[in-house]
C-alpha positions as CSV (number, residue, x, y, z in Angstrom):
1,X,86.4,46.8,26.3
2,X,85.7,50.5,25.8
3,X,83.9,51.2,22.3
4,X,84.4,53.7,20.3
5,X,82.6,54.9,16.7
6,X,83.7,52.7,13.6
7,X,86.2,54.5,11.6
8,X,85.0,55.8,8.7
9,X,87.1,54.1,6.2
10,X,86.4,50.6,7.6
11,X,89.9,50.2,8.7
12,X,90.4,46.7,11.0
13,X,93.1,48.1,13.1
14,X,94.0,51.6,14.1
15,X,97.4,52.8,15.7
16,X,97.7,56.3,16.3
17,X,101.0,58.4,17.5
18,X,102.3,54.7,19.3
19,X,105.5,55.0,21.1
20,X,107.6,52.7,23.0
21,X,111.1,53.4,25.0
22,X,113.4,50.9,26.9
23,X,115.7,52.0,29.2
24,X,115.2,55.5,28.2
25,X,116.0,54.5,23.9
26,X,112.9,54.8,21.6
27,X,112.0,52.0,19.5
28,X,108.5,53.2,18.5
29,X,108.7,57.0,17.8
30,X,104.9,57.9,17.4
31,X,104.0,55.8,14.9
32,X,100.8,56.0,13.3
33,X,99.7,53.0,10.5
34,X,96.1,52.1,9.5
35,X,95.4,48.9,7.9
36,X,91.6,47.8,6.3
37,X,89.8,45.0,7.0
38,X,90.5,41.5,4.6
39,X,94.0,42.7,3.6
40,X,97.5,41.5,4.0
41,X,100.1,43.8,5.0
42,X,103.9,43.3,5.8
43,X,105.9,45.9,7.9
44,X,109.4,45.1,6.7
45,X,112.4,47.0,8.3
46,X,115.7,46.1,9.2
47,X,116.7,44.1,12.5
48,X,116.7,46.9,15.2
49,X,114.4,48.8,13.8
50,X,111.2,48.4,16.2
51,X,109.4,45.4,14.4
52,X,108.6,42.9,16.6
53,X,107.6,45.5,19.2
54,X,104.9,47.0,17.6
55,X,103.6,43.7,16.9
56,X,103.6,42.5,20.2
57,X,101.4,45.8,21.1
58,X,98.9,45.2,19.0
59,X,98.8,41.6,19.7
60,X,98.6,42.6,23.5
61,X,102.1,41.4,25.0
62,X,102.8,44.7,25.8
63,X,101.5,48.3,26.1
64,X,102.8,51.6,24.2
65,X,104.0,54.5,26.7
66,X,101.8,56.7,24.7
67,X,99.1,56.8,21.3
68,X,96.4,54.2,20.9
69,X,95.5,51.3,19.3
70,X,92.0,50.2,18.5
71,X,90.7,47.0,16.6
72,X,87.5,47.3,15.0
73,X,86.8,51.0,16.2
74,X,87.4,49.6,19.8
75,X,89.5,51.1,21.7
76,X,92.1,48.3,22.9
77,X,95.5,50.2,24.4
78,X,96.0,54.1,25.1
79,X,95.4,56.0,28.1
80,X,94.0,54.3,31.2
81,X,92.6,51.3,28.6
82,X,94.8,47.8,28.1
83,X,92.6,45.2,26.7
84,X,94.6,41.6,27.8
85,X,96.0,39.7,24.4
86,X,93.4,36.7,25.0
87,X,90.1,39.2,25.1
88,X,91.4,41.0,21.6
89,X,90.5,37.9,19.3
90,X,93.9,37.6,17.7
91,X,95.9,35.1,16.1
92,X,99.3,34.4,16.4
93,X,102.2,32.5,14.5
94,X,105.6,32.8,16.0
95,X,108.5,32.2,14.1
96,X,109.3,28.5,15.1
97,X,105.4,28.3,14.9
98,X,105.9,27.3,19.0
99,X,104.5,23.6,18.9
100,X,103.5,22.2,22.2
101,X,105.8,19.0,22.0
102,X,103.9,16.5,24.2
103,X,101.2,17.3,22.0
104,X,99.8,15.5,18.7
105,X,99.3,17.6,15.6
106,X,95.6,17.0,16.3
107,X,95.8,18.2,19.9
108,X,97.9,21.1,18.8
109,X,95.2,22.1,16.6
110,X,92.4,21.4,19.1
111,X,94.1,23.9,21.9
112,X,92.5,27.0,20.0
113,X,88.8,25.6,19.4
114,X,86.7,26.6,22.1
115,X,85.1,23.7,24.0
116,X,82.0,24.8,24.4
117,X,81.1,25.6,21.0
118,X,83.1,22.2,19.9
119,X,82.3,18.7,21.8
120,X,85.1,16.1,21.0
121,X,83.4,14.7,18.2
122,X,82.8,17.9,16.4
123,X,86.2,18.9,17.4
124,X,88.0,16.1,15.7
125,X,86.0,17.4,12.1
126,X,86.7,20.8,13.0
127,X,90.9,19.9,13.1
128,X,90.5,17.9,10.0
129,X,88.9,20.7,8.2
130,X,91.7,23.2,9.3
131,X,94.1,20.6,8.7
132,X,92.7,20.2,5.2
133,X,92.8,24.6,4.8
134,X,96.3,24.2,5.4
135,X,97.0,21.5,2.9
136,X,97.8,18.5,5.6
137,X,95.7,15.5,5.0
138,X,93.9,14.1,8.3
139,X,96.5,11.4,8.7
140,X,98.8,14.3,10.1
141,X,96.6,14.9,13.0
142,X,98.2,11.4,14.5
143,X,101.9,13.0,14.3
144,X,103.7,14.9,17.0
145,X,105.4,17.9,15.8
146,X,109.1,16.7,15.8
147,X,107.5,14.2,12.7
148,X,107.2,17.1,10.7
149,X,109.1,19.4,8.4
150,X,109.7,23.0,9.6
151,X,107.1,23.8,6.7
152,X,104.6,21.6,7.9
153,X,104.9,22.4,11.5
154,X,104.7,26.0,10.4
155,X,101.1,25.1,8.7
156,X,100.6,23.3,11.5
157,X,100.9,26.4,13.5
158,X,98.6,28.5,11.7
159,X,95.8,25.9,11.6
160,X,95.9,26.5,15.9
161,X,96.1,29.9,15.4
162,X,93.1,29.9,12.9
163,X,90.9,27.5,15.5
164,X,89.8,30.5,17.6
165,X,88.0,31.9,14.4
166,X,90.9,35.8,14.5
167,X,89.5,38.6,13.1
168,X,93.3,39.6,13.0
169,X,96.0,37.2,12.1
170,X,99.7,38.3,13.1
171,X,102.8,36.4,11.4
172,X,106.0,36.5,13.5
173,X,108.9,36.3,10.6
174,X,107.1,32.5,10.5
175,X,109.4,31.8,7.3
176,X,112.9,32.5,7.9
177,X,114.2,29.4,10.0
178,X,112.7,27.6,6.7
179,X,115.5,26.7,3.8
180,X,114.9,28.6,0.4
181,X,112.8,26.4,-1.5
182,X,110.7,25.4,1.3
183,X,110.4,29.3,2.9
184,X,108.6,30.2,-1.1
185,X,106.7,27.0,-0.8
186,X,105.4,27.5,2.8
187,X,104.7,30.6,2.3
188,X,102.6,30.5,-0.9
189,X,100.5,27.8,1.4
190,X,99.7,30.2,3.9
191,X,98.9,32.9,1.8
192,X,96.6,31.0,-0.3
193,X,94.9,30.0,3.4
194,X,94.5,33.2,4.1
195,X,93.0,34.4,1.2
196,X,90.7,32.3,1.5
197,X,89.6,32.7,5.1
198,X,89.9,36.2,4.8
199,X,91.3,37.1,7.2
200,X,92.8,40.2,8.3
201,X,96.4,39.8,8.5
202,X,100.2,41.4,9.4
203,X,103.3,39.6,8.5
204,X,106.3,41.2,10.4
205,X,109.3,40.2,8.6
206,X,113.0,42.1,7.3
207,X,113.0,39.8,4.0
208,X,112.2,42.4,1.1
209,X,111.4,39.8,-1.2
210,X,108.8,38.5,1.4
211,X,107.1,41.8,2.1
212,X,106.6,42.5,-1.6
213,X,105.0,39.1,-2.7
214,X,103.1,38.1,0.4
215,X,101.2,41.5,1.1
216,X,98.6,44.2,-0.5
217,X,100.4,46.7,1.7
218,X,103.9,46.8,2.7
219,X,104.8,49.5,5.6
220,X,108.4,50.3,5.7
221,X,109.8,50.7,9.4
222,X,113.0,52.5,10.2
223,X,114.5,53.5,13.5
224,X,111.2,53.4,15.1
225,X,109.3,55.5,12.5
226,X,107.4,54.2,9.0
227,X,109.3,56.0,6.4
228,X,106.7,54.6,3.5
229,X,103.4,53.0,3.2
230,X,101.7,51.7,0.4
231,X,100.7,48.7,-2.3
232,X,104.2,46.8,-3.3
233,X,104.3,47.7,-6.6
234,X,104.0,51.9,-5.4
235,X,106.7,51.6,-2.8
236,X,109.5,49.0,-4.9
237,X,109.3,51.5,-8.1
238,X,109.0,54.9,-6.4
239,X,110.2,54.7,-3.0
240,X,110.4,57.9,-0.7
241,X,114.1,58.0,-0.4
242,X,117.3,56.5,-1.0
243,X,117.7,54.4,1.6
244,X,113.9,53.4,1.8
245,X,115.5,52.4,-2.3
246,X,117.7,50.9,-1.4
247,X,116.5,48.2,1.5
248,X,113.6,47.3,-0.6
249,X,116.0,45.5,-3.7
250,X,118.9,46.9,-5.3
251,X,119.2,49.9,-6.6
252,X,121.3,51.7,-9.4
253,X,122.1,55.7,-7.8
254,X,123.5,58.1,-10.9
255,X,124.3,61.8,-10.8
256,X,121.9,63.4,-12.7
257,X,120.8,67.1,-13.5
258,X,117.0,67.6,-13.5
259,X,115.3,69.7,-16.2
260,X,111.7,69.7,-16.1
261,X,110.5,65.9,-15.9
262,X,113.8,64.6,-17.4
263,X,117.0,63.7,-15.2
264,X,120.5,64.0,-17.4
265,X,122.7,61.3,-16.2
266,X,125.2,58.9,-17.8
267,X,122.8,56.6,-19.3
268,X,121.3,59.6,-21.2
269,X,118.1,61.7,-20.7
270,X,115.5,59.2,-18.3
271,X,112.1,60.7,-17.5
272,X,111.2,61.4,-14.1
273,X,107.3,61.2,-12.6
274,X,105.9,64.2,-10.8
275,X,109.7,65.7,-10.4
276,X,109.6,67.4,-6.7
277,X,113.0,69.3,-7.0
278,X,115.3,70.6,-9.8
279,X,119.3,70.9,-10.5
280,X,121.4,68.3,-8.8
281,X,119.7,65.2,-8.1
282,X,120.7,61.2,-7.0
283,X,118.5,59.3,-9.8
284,X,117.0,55.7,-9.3
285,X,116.9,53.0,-11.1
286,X,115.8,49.2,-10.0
287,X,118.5,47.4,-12.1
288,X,116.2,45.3,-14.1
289,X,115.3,48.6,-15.8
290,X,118.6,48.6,-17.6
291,X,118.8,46.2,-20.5
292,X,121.6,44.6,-23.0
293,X,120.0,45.8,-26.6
294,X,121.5,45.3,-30.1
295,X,120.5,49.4,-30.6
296,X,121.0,50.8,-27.2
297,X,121.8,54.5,-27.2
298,X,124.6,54.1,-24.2
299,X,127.9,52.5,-24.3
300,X,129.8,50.5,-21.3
301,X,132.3,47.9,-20.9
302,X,132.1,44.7,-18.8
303,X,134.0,45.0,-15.6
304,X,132.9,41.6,-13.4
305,X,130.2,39.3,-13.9
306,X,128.7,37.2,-11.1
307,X,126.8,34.1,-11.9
308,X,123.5,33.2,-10.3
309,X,122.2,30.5,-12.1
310,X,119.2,32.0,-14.1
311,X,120.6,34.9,-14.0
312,X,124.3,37.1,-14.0
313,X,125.0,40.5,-12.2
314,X,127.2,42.6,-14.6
315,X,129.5,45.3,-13.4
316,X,129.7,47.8,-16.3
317,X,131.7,51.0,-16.9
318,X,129.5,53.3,-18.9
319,X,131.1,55.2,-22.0
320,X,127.6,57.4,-22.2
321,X,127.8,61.5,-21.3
322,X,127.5,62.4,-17.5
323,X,125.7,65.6,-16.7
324,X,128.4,67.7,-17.9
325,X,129.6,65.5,-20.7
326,X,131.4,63.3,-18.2
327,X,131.6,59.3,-18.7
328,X,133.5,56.7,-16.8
329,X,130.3,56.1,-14.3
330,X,129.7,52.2,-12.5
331,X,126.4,50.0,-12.5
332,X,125.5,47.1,-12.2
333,X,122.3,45.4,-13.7
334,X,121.0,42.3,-14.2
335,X,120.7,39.4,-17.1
336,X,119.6,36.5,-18.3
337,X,122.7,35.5,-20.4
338,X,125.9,35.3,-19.5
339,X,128.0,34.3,-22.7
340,X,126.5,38.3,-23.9
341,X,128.6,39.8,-21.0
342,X,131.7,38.3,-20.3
343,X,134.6,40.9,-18.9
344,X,135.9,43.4,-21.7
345,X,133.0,43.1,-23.7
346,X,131.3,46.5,-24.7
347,X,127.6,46.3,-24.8
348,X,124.8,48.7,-25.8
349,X,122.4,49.4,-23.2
350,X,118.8,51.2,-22.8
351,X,117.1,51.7,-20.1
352,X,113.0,51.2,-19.7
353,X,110.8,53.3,-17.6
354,X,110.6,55.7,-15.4
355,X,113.7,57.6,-12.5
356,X,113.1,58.5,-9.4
357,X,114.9,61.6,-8.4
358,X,116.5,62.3,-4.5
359,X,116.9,66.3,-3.7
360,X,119.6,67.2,-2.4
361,X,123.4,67.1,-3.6
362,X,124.2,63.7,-4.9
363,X,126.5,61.7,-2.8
364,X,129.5,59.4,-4.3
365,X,127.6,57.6,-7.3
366,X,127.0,53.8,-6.6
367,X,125.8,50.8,-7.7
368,X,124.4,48.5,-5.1
């Protein structure tokens, strides 16, 4: 392995200007991402959009055509260097969690621990104590895999993968073959695991949700290029453009005019942060921003409701003054109650927080 100097920042993994073609089509377009050591991070982008290539560079499976990528300061990929996937001390959870079958749960677990440093009697603790980080009882180590739930096989999994002692954990989309309430469940285990370990870690998945709950950093990827990177909290409330807004969670998009920090749209005057352009603007709101109140300053009626259990969508024509005095505007937000908005109903409405303004003449407005 060719060493190079630690980076200054600490950072556990490096990639710098990585590309990737097939067939003469770019998936990776010199993409350059930096992630610190003991932190989970998520690069979430839509199906198609270079995901589970960049992972399998840096977990080795395959080389970029150009950049680098170094682990730990070490240089591991670029020019004339291609450290093999089993020398780069990486873990790896694929998204069926790839069970040997002929294999017990114990066994499964066991492949990862290296023999030398783990006899057969010290291996059997060592699989009941990663069993045990994982939430499976030693009982389980008895079981084949086809015994177990798609959760537990998928804990199952990331005890193996944990074994070899990674100092870089990658999760392949390991949730979505998982129903629902199992998917939240699993994957609250396997944070908590890793947490704990500490563990360096990237989850590759295209559920927004996911990204957003599961990581410290999320990395946006789109058409072979990160359009955003940051903590989940930064890049759901002020994404970098519309449609970075709008595959993160739904997003309400109003015409606005923007005078100094404040952005005159149909649901009134809404304050903008650090405003980077004037005039004609698309304005964004996360619809949970937009509440039903007894004194709200804007007027709509109900248009559609959809029911969701704990909560209702509501489709609502606004009554309030457009840029130029105009009403008539669409949204749609979200509530708690539906008997307050059934169709034809005119509700009051405020809104809470911050815009984010997009330069550029506004497109048809929308409400997604």
């Amino acid at each position: 392995m060719t060493t190079h100097p630690a980076t200054p920042d600490g950072n556990h993994l490096d990639l710098v200007d990585v590309a990737r073609s097939f067939n003469g089509v770019e998936v990776l377009k010199g993409l350059t991402l930096s992630v610190q050591g003991g932190i989970t991070t998520a690069i979430v982008g839509p199906s198609g959009s270079g995901k589970t290539t960049l992972l399998r560079i840096i977990a080795g499976f395959d080389s970029p055509d150009s950049g680098t990528v170094s682990l730990q300061g070490n240089l591991v990929a670029g020019p004339g260097v291609l450290v093999p996937a089993h020398r780069r001390n990486i873990g790896y959870v694929a998204q069926d969690g790839a069970l040997f079958p002929h294999l017990s749960v114990g066994e499964n677990v066991a492949f990862g621990l290296d023999r030398r440093a783990y006899p057969r009697r010290s291996a059997r603790a060592r699989v009941v104590r990663l069993l045990g980080m994982v939430s499976l009882d030693s009982s389980y180590a008895d079981r084949r895999p086809d015994e177990l739930s798609g959760g537990q096989q998928q804990r199952v999994a990331l005890a193996r993968a944990l074994a070899r002692g990674p100092s870089l954990m990658l999760l392949d989309e390991p949730f979505s073959a998982l129903d629902a309430g199992l998917r939240v469940a699993t994957r609250k285990a396997v944070a908590a695991t890793l947490a704990e370990t500490g563990v360096t870690t990237i989850l590759v998945t295209h559920d927004q949700s996911e990204a957003l709950s599961f990581s410290d950093q999320v990395a946006v990827l789109r058409e072979g290029v990160l359009a955003q990177v940051g903590n989940p909290f930064v890049v759901y409330t002020r994404p970098v453009d519309r449609q970075t807004a709008e595959f993160l969670g739904d997003a309400v998009i109003l015409e606005a005019d923007l005078q100094g920090s404040l952005a005159y749209c149909a649901l009134g005057a809404i304050p903008v942060r650090r405003p980077s352009c004037q005039g004609a603007v698309q304005l964004m709101l996360r619809p949970e921003q937009i509440r039903i109140t007894e004194h709200g300053t804007i007027a709509g009626t109900v248009l559609e409701t959809d029911f969701f259990g704990p909560e209702v969508t509501v489709t609502i024509r606004l009554e309030g003054p457009g840029p130029a005095g105009a009403g008539g505007e669409v949204i749609t937000i979200r509530h708690w109650n539906a008997a307050m908005a059934r169709i034809g109903t005119r509700l009051r409405l405020s809104v809470v927080g911050e815009g984010v303004a997009f330069p550029g003449a506004p497109a048809a407005t929308r409400s997604v």
